[in-house]
N, C-alpha and C positions, 0 to 999 in steps of 0.2 A: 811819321812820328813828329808830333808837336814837343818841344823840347818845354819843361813848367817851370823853369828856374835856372838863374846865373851859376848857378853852384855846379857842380858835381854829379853827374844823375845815374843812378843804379837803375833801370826799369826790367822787371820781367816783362819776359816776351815770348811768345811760342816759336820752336826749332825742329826743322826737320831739315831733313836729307836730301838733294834732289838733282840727280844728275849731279853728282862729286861735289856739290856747292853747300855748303850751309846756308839757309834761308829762316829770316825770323820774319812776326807776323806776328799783331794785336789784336787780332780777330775775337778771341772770348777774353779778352783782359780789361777789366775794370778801370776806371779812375778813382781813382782815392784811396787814402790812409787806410782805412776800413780793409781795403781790399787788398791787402800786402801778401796774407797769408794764403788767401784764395787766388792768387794770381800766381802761387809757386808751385800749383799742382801740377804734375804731367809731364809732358816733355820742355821742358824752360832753361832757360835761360836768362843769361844778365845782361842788358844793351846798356851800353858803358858810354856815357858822353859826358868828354872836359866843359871845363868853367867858358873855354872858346867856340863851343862846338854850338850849331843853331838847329834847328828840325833838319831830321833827316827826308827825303824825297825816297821814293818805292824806288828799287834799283839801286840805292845807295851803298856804296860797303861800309860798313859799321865794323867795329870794336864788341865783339861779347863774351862773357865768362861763361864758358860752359860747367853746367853743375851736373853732378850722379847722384 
């Protein structure tokens, strides 16, 4: 995950289940504005990075809001 700004970052991300762990992934998500509403289809979620926080690495434990 490439982190686009110093600010505060909401990003949908794809979420499943795997072996007891929650695992996200950007595999069909979009870049850009345009694509906010089509990036919340399905099973998603919110990957949460502070103003501190820089790209995350595969394996990383992140912060996400899970939605229903």
């Amino acid at each position: 995950f490439v982190k686009r700004a110093r600010k505060a970052e909401f990003t949908a991300c794809n979420l499943s289940l795997e072996e007891g762990e929650y695992v996200v992934d950007f595999e069909t998500k979009k870049v850009g504005t345009s694509a906010i509403l089509t990036n919340m289809l399905g099973d998603v979620a919110l990957l949460v990075t502070s103003e501190e926080d820089g790209n995350k690495e595969a394996g990383e434990k992140v912060t996400v809001l899970l939605l229903n």
